[in-house]
C-alpha positions as CSV (number, residue, x, y, z in Angstrom):
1,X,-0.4,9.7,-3.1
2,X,1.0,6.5,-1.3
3,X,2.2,6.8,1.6
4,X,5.1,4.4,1.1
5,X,7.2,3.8,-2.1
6,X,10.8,2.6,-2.7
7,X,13.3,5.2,-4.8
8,X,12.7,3.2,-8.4
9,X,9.0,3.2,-8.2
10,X,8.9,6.6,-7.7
11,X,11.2,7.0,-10.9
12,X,8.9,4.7,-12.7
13,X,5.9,6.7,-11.0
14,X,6.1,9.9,-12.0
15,X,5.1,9.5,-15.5
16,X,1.5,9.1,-16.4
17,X,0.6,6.2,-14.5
18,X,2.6,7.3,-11.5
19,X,2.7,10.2,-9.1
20,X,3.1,13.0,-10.8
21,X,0.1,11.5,-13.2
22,X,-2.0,10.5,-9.9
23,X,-1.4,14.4,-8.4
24,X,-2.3,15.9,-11.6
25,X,-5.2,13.7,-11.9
26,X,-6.1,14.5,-8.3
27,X,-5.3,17.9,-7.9
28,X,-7.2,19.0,-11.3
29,X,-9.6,21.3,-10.6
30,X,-12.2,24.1,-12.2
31,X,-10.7,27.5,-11.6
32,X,-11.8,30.2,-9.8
33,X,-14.3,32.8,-11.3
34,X,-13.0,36.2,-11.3
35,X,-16.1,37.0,-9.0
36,X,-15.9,33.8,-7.1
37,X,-12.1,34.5,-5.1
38,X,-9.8,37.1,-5.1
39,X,-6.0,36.4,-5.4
40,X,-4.2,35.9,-2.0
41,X,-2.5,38.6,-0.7
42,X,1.3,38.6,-1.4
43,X,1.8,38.1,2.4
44,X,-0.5,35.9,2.8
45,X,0.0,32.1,2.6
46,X,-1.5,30.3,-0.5
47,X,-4.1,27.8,1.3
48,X,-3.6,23.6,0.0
49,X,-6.7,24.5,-2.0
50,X,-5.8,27.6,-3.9
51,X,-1.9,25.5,-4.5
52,X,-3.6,22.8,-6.2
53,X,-6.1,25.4,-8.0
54,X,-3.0,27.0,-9.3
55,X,-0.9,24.5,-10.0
56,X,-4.0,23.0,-12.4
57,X,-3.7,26.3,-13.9
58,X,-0.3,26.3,-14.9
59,X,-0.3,22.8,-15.9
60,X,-3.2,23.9,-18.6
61,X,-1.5,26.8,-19.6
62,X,2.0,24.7,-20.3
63,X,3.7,27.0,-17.4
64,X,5.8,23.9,-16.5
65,X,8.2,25.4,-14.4
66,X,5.5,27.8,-12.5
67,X,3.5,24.6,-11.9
68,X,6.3,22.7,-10.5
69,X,7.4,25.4,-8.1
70,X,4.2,24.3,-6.4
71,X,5.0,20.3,-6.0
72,X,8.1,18.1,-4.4
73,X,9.8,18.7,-8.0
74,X,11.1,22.0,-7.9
75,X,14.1,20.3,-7.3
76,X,14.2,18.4,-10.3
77,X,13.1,21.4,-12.2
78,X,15.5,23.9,-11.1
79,X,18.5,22.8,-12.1
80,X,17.6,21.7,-15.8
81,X,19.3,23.7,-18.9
82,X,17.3,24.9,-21.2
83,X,18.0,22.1,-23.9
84,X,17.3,19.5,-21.0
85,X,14.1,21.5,-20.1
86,X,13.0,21.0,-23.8
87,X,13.8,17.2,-23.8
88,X,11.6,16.6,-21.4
89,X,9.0,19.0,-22.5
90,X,7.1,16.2,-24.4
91,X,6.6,14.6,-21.2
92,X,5.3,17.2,-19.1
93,X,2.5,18.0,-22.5
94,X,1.3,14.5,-22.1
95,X,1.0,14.9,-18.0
96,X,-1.0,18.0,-19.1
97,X,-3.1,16.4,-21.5
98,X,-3.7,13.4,-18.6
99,X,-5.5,16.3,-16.6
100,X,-9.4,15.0,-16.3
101,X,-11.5,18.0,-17.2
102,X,-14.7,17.5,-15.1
103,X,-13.5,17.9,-11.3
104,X,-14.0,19.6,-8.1
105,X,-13.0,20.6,-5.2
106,X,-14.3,18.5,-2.0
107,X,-12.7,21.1,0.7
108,X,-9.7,20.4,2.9
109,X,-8.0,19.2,6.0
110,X,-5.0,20.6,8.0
111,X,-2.6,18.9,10.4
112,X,0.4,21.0,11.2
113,X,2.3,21.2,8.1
114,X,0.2,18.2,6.1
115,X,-2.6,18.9,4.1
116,X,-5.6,16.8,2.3
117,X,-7.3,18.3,-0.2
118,X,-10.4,16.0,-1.6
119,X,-11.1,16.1,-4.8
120,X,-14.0,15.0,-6.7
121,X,-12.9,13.2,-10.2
122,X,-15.3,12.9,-12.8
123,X,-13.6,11.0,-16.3
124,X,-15.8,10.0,-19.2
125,X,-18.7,7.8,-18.2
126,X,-16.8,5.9,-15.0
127,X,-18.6,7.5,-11.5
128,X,-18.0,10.2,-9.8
129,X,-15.0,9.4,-7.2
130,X,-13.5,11.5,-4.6
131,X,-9.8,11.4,-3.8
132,X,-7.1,12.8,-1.7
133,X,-4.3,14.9,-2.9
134,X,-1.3,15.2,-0.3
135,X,0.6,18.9,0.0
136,X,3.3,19.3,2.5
137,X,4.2,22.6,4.5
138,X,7.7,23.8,3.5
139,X,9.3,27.6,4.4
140,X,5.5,28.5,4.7
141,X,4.3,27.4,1.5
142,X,2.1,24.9,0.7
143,X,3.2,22.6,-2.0
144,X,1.7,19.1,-3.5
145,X,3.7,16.2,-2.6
146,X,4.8,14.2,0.4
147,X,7.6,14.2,2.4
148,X,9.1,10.7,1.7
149,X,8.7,11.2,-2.2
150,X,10.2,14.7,-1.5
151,X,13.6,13.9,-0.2
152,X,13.8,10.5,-3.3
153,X,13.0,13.8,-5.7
154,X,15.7,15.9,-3.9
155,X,18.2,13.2,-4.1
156,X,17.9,12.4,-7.8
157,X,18.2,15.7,-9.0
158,X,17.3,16.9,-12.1
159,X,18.1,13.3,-13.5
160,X,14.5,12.6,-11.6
161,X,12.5,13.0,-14.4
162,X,15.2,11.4,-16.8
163,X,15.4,8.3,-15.0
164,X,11.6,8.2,-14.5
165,X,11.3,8.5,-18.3
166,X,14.0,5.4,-18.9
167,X,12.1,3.1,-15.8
168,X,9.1,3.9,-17.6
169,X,10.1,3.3,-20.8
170,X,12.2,-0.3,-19.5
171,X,8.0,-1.2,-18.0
172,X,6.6,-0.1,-21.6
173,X,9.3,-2.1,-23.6
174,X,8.1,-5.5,-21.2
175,X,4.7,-5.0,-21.9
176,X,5.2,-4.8,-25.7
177,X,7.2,-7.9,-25.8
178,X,4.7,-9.5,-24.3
179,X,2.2,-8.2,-26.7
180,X,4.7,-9.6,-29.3
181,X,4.6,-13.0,-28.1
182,X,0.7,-13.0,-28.0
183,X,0.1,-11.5,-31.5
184,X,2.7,-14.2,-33.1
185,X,0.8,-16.8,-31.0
186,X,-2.7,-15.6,-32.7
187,X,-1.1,-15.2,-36.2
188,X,0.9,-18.6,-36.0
189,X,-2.6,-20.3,-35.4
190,X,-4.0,-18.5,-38.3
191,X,-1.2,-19.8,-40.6
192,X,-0.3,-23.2,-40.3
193,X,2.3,-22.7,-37.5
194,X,4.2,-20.3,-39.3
195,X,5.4,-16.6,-37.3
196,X,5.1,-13.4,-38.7
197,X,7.5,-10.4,-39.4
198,X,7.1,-6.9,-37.6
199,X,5.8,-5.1,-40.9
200,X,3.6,-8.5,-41.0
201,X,2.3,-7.9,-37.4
202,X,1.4,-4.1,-37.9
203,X,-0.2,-4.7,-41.3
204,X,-2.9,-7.0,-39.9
205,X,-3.9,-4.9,-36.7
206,X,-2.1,-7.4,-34.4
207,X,0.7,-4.5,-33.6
208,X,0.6,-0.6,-33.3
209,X,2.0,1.2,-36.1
210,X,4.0,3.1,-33.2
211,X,6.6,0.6,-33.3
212,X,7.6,1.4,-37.0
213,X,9.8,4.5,-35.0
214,X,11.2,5.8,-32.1
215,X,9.1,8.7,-31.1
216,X,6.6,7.5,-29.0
217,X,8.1,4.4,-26.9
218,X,11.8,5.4,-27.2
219,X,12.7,2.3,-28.4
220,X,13.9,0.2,-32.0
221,X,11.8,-2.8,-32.2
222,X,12.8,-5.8,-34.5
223,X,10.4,-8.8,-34.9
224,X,12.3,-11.4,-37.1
225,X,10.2,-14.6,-38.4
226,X,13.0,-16.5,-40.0
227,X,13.4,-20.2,-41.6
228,X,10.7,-19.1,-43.8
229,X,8.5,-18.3,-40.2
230,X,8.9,-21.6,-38.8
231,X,10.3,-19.6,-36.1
232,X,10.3,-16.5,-34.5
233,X,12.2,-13.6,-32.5
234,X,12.0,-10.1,-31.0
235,X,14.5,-7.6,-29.9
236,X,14.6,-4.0,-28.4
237,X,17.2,-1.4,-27.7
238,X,17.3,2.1,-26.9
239,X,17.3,4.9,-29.8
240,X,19.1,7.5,-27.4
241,X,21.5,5.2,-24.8
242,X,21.2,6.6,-21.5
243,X,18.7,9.3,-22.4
244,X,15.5,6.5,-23.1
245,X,17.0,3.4,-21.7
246,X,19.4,1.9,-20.4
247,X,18.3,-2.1,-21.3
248,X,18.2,-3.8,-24.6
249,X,15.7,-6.5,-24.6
250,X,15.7,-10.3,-26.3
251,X,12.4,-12.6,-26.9
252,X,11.8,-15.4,-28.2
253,X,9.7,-18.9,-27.6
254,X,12.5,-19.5,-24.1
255,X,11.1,-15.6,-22.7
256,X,12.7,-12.5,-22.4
257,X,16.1,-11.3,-21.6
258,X,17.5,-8.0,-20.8
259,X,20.5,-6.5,-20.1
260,X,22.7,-3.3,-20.8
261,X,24.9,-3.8,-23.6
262,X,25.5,0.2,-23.8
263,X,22.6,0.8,-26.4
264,X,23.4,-2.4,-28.7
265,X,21.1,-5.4,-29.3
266,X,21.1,-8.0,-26.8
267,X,22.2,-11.5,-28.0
268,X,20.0,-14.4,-27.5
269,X,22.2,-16.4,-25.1
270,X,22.2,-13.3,-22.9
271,X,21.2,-14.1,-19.6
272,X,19.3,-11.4,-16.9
């Protein structure tokens, strides 16, 4: 994990590109044959290894909650109702499914109450690499995490992994714009000059079908070509205000603007 990181990238982070993804991807590991270890004694103190070994299994067995009681976001577990817990349950299945499946352990080091544990990663057909997953001493357990990204965790709550999803969401909905503005740029030198619709787009490859709904980026996407396409826009808002963004989101040929307008479209004169 990085040793440094300001509040909202941490929010940002923790989704699949972020923290939580880079601990899960770091901390995956084969588990134990039943002749190969023996579990820990209930006395005894689960070793930085055997944490991340566990906390690998509960990720692939969809234990959420049991995994999490091993990391920096118990805290941001705990307090979730069950409907909230299930809200965010899509989530925590794709950080699951972002768990590489050929790794292993590269042993450990100990300094008072830090703990490395190296990990050797092994995804497709990229080499072999060997990384460092940091766990923190706390009340004589062992858990993944540091302590900076602890206390941001332990002062958001359990709106952590909400507002994580909405920063994340906010970075995806930039990023699509931007593919927006490159796919009518390709099609408008295919046609004359002339922009393109969003069911235009999609039909001919140059957008994913994803943006036709909600599900997957949290987000109602409109790509307008009017004046017969002699000109184009793009706007985004939030399908849930507050639960997958805050911003709505304006393109066109002048860039993008954002702003929150309470989960309504932004208007084009809106300013950052």
């Amino acid at each position: 994990m990085r040793a440094s990181i300001s509040p909202s990238r941490a929010l940002r982070a923790v989704l699949i590109v972020g923290i939580l993804f880079c601990f899960i991807a770091l901390c995956a590991a084969p588990l134990m044959s039943q002749t190969a270890a023996k579990s820990p004694a209930p006395t005894a103190v689960r070793s930085p290894s055997d944490t991340v070994r566990e906390f690998y299994k509960a990720m692939r067995e969809r234990k959420f909650r049991e995994a999490f009681d091993l990391s920096i976001y118990k805290p941001a577990i705990d307090p979730l109702k069950p409907q909230e817990f299930e809200e965010l349950r899509p989530d925590f299945e794709k950080m699951a499914l972002a768990i590489p499946v050929e790794v292993e352990l590269g042993g450990e080091q100990i300094s008072g109450d830090i703990a490395t544990v190296f990990v050797k990663v092994k995804e497709g057909e990229k080499p072999e690499e060997l990384q460092p997953a940091t766990l923190i001493l706390v009340n004589g357990m062992w858990i993944i995490g540091d302590k900076e990204n602890q206390a941001i965790v332990k002062k958001a709550g359990k709106r952590f992994f909400f507002n994580a999803r909405i920063d994340t969401h906010h970075d995806e909905v930039q990023a699509m714009l931007t593919r927006v503005s490159l796919a009518e740029l390709l099609y408008s030198q295919q046609h004359d000059g002339l922009f393109a619709d969003l069911a235009t787009l999609i039909s001919l490859g140059l957008l994913p079908k994803d943006l036709e709904g909600t599900e997957s980026t949290g987000y109602r996407f409109h790509v307008n070509a009017p004046n017969a396409g002699k000109t184009w826009n793009a706007s985004a808002e939030p399908s849930v205000y507050g639960s997958t963004g805050r911003l709505s989101f304006f393109l066109d040929a002048a860039g993008v603007r954002s702003g929150d307008t309470g989960g309504k479209p932004l208007t084009p004169d809106a300013k950052n």
